[in-house]
KEFI-802087 format. One line per field, with one value per residue (C-alpha): residue number from 1; residue in three letters; x, y, z. Coordinates in nm, 2 decimals, always signed. Example, Ala and Ser with C-alpha at 12.3 -4.5 7.8 and 13.67 -1.06 7.14 Angstrom:
<nodes>
n: (1,2);
res: (ALA,SER);
xx: (+1.23,+1.37);
yy: (-0.45,-0.11);
zz: (+0.78,+0.71);
</nodes>
This chain:
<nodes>
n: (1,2,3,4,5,6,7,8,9,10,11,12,13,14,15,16,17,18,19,20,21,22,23,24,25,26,27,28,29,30,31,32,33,34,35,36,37,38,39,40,41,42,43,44,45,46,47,48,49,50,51,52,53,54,55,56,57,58,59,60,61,62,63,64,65,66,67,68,69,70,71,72,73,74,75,76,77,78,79,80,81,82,83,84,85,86,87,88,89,90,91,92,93,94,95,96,97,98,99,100,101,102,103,104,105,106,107,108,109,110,111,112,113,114,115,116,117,118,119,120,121,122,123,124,125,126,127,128,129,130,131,132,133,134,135,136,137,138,139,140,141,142,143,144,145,146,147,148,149,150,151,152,153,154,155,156,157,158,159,160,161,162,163,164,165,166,167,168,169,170,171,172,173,174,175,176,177,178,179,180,181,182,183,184,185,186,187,188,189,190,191,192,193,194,195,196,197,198,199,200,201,202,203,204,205,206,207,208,209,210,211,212,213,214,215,216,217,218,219,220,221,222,223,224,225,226,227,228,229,230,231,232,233,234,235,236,237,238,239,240,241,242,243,244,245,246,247,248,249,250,251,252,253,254,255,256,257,258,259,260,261,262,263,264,265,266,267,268,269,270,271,272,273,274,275,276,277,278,279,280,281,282,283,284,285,286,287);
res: (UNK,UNK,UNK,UNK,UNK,UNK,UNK,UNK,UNK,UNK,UNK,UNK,UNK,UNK,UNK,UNK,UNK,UNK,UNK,UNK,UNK,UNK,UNK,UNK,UNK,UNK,UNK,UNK,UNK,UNK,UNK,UNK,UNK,UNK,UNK,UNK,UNK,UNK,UNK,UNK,UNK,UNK,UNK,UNK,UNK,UNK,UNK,UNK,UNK,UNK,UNK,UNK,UNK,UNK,UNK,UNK,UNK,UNK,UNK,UNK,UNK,UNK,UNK,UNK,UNK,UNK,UNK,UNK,UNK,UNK,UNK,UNK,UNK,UNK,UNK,UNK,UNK,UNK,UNK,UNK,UNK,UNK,UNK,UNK,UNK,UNK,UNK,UNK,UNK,UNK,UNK,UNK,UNK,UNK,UNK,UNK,UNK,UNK,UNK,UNK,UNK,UNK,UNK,UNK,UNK,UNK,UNK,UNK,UNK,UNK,UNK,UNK,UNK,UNK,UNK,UNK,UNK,UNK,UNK,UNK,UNK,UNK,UNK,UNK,UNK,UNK,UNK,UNK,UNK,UNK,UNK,UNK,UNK,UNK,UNK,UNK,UNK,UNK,UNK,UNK,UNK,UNK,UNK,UNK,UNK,UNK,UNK,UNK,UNK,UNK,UNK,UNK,UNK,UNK,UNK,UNK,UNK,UNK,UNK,UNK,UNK,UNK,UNK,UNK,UNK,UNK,UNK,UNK,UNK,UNK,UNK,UNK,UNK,UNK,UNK,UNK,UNK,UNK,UNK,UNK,UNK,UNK,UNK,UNK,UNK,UNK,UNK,UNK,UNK,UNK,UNK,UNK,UNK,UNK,UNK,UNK,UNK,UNK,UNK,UNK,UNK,UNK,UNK,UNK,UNK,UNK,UNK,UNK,UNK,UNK,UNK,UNK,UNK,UNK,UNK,UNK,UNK,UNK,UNK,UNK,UNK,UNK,UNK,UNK,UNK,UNK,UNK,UNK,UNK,UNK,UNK,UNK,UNK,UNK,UNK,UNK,UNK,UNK,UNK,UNK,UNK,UNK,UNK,UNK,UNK,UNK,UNK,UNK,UNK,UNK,UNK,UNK,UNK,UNK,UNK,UNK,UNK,UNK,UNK,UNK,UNK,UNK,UNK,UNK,UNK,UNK,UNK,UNK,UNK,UNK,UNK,UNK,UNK,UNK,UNK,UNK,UNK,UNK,UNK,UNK,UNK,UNK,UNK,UNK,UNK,UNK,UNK);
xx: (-0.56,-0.74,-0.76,-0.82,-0.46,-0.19,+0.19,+0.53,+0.77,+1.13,+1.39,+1.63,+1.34,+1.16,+1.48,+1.47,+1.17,+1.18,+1.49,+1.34,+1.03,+1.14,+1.36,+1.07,+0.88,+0.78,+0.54,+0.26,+0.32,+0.35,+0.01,-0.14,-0.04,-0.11,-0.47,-0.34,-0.38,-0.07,-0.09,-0.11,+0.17,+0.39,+0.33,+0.41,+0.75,+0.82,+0.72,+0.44,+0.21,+0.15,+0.10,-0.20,-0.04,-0.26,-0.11,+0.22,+0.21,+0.12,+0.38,+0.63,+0.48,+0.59,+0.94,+1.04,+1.24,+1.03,+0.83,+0.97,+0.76,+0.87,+0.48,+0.12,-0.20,-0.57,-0.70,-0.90,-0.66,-0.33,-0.21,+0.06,+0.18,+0.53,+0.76,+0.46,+0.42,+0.16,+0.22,+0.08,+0.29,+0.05,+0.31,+0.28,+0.28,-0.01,-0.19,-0.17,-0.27,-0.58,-0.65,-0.58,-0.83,-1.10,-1.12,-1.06,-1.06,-1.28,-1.28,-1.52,-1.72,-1.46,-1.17,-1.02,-0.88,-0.96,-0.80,-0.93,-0.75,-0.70,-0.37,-0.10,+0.11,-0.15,-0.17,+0.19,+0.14,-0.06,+0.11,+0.43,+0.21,+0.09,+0.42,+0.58,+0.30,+0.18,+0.44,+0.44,+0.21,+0.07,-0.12,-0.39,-0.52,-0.84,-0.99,-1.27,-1.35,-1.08,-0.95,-0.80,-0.88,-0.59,-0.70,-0.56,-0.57,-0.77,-0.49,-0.48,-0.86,-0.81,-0.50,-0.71,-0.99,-0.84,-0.80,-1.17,-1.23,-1.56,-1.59,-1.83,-1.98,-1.85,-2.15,-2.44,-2.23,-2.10,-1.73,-1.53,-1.18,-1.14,-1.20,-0.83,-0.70,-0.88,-0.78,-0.42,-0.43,-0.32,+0.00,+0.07,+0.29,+0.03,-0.28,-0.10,-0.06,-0.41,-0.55,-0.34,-0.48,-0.82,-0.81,-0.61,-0.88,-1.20,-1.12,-1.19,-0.86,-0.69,-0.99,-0.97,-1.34,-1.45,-1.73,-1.87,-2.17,-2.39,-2.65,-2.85,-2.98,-3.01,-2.64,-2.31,-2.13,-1.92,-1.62,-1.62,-1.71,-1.43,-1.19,-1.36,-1.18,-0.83,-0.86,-0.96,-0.68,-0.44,-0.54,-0.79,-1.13,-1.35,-1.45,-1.79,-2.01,-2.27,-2.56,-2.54,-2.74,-2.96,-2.96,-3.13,-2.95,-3.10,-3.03,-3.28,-3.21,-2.85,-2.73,-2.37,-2.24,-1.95,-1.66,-1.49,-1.26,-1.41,-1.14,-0.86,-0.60,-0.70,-0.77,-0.38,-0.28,-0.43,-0.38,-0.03,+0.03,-0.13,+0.10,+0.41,+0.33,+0.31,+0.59,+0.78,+0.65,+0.68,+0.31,+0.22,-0.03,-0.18,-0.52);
yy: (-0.10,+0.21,+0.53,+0.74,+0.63,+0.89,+0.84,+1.04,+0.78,+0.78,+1.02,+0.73,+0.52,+0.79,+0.84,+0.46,+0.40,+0.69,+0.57,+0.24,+0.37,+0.61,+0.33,+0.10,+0.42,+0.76,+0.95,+0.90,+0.57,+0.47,+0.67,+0.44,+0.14,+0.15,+0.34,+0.65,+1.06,+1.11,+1.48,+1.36,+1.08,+1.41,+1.59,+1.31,+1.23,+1.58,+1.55,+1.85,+1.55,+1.25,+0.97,+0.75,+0.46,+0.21,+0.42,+0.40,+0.03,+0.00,+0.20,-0.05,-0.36,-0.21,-0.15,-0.36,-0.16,-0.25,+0.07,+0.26,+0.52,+0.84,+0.84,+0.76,+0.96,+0.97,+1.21,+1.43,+1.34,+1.54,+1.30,+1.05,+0.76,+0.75,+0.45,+0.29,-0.06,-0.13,-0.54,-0.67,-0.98,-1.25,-1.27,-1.24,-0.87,-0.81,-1.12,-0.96,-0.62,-0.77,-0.91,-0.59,-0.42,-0.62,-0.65,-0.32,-0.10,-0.03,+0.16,+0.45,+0.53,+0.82,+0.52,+0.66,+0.35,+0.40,+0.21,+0.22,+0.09,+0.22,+0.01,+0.25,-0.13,-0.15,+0.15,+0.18,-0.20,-0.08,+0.21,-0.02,-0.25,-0.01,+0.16,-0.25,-0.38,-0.04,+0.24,+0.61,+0.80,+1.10,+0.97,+1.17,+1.07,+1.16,+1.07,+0.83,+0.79,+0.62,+0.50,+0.67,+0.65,+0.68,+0.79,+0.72,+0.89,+0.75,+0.61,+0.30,+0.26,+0.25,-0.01,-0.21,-0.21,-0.34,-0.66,-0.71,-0.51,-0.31,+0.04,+0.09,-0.03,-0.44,-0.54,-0.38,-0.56,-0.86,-0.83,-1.18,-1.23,-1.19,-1.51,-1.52,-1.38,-1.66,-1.96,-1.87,-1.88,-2.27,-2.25,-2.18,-1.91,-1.67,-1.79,-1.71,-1.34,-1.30,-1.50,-1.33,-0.95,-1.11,-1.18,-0.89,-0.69,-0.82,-1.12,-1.14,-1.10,-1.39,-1.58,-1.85,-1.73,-1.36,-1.20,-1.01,-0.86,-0.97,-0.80,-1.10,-1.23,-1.61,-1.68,-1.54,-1.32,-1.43,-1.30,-1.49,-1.81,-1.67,-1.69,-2.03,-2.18,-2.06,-2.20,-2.51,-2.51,-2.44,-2.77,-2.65,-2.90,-2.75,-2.48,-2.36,-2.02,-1.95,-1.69,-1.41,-1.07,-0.91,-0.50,-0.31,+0.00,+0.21,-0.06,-0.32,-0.57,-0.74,-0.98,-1.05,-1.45,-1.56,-1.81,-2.02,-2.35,-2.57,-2.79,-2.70,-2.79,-2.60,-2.27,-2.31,-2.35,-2.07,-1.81,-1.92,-1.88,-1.53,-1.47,-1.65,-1.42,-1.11,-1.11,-1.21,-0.87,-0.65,-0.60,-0.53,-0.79,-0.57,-0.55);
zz: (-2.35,-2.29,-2.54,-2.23,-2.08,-2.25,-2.21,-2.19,-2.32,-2.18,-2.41,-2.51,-2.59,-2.81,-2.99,-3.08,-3.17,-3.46,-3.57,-3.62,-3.77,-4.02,-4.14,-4.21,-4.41,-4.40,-4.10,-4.32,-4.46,-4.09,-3.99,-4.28,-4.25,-3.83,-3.96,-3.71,-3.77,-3.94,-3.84,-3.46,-3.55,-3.62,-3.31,-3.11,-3.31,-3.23,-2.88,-2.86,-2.72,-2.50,-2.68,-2.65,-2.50,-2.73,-3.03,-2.87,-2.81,-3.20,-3.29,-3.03,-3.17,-3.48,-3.43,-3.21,-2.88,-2.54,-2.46,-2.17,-2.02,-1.81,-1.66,-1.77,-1.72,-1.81,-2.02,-1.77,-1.48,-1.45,-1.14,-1.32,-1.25,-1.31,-1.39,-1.45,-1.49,-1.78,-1.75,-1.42,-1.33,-1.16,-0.86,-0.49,-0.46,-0.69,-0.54,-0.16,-0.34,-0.48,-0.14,+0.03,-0.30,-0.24,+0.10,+0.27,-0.05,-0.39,-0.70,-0.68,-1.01,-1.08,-1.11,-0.85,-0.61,-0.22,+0.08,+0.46,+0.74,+1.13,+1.12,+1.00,+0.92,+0.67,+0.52,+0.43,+0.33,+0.05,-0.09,-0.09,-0.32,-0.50,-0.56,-0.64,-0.87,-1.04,-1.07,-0.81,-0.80,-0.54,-0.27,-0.03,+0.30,+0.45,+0.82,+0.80,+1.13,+1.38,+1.04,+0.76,+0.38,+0.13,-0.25,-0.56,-0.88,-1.15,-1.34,-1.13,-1.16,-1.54,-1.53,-1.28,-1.50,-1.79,-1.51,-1.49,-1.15,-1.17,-1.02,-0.71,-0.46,-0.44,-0.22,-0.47,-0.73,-0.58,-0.66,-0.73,-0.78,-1.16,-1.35,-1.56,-1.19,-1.01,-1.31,-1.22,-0.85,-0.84,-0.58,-0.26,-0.28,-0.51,-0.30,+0.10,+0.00,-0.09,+0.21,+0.47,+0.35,+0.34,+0.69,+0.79,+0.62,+0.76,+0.97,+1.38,+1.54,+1.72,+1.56,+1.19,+1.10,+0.87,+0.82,+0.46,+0.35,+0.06,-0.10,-0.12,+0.20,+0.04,-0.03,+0.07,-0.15,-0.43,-0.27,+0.02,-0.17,-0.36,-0.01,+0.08,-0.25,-0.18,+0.17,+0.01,-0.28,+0.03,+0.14,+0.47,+0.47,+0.75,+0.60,+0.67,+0.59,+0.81,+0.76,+1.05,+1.08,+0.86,+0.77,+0.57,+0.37,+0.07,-0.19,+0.04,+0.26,+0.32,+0.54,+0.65,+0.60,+0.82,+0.69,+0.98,+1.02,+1.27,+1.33,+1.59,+1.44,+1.11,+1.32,+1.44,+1.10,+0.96,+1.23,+1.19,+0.83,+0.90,+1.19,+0.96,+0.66,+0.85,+1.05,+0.72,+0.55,+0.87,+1.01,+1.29,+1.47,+1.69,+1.55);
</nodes>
C-alpha cells in the first residue's frame, strides 16, 4: 500500500487500537519493533496527524481491531475519499467499473481518474460505482464536447494503481485488463458486468460488433483481445476481429480493429444480455 495515501481513522477505532497497543508495550517499544518514528508514532496516538495508512495498517496487523477509516487522502491532494474502502472485493460492481474504466475512462498522469460519456444513464452509472466499490468522494464535471467528462481526485488513481492500472494514455500504452484481475474472471456473473459497459462504452448501437484503437497498426490492442476472451469464457464462438482504418496522431500511425459475432443467433444473444443487464441496473438504451 502506498506511503503517499494518509488516513484519519474512525474515533472508536483509534481508541482501540491504543488500548491494545500500549498493552502489548510502550510508544517506543512499538515504534521499534514496527521500525516506525516513534516521535511521529506519538503524534498520531495523539491525533495531531493523519496516519500513513501503510503505518496504520502495521500498527492494525499488530493489534488486531479491523481498521476503520473516517476518510483517506494523498499527500499533496486535500480531496478525500471518505468511508473508503481500502479492500477491493473482485465482485460485479467493481467488474462493470473496470469495464466502464477502461473503456470510456483513464487515469491521467496526475492519478486523477476521468470518465466521458454523452449518456447522463452512464454518467451517474459511474459515480454510483465509484461511490459502491471505492468510498465518496467530490466529483467535478466539465463539457467535452456533446459529452461531459467527470474527474476524480487522485486518491482513486492511487487505490487503482495499487490494482495494476497504469496512468495515461491506454492506447500509447496498450492497456489490458490486469493479469490477477483477468485470472479471476472465470464466471458468468463477474464477466456480464464487464462485457455489458464494454459495449455500452464503445460498441455500435443496436449492433454485436466494437470498435478500439491500437497503437500498432499489425495487431489489435490487448484490450480488445482482452474483450474477445470474455466473450469466449461466456460461451460465444464467432468471434472475429477485423482490421479497419488507419490514422495518424503525434505518437505515429494507429489503426482502429473491430470485434464482431458473425452468427445470428450469437448477435441476439449478446445484444440481449446487454439489453437484460441494463434494464436490470436502470440504463437507459437510448444510445
Amino acid at each position: 500500500m502506498s506511503d503517499n495515501i494518509y488516513a484519519m481513522a474512525e474515533d472508536d477505532f483509534h481508541t482501540k487500537l491504543w488500548k491494545r497497543l500500549l498493552k502489548k508495550g510502550t510508544v517506543k517499544q512499538t515504534a521499534s519493533r514496527l521500525k516506525l518514528s516513534s516521535r511521529q508514532l506519538y503524534r498520531w496516538k495523539e491525533g495531531e496527524a493523519c496516519y500513513p495508512l501503510s503505518a496504520l495498517i502495521k500498527l492494525s496487523n499488530l493489534a488486531r481491531p479491523k481498521p476503520r477509516f473516517e476518510y483517506i487522502r494523498t499527500q499533496r491532494d486535500s480531496e478525500a475519499l471518505y468511508q473508503p474502502k481500502i479492500e477491493t472485493k473482485l465482485n460485479k460492481e467493481f467488474t462493470e467499473f473496470l469495464g466502464h474504466l477502461l473503456h470510456d475512462g483513464g487515469i491521467d498522469k496526475d492519478w486523477r481518474v476521468h470518465y466521458t460519456s454523452d449518456e447522463q444513464s452512464l454518467l451517474n452509472r459511474f459515480q454510483h460505482l465509484v461511490e459502491t466499490c471505492f468510498g465518496r468522494t467530490k466529483v467535478k464535471s466539465r463539457p467535452s464536447g456533446a459529452a461531459t467528462t467527470i474527474y476524480y481526485p487522485a486518491i482513486l488513481g492511487f487505490l487503482l494503481r495499487n490494482l495494476g492500472l497504469p496512468k495515461g494514455s491506454k492506447v500509447e500504452s496498450d492497456t489490458s485488463i490486469p493479469k490477477p484481475i483477468k485470472a479471476k474472471l472465470t464466471t458468468r456473473k463477474l464477466i456480464v458486468p464487464y462485457v455489458v459497459a464494454a459495449f455500452r462504452c464503445d460498441g455500435e448501437s443496436g449492433r454485436a460488433r466494437i470498435a478500439l484503437a491500437s497503437k500498432d497498426v499489425e495487431k489489435p490492442s490487448r484490450l480488445l483481445r482482452d474483450l474477445e476472451e470474455m466473450l469466449r469464457r461466456l460461451g460465444y464462438k464467432s468471434l472475429r476481429i477485423v482490421p479497419s482504418m488507419i490514422y495518424k496522431t503525434k505518437q505515429g500511425l494507429h489503426r482502429r480493429w473491430v470485434l464482431s459475432l458473425e452468427d445470428k443467433q450469437e448477435k441476439q444473444s449478446l445484444l440481449k444480455l446487454i439489453q437484460d443487464y441494463s434494464s436490470a441496473n436502470h440504463l437507459d438504451l437510448q444510445s
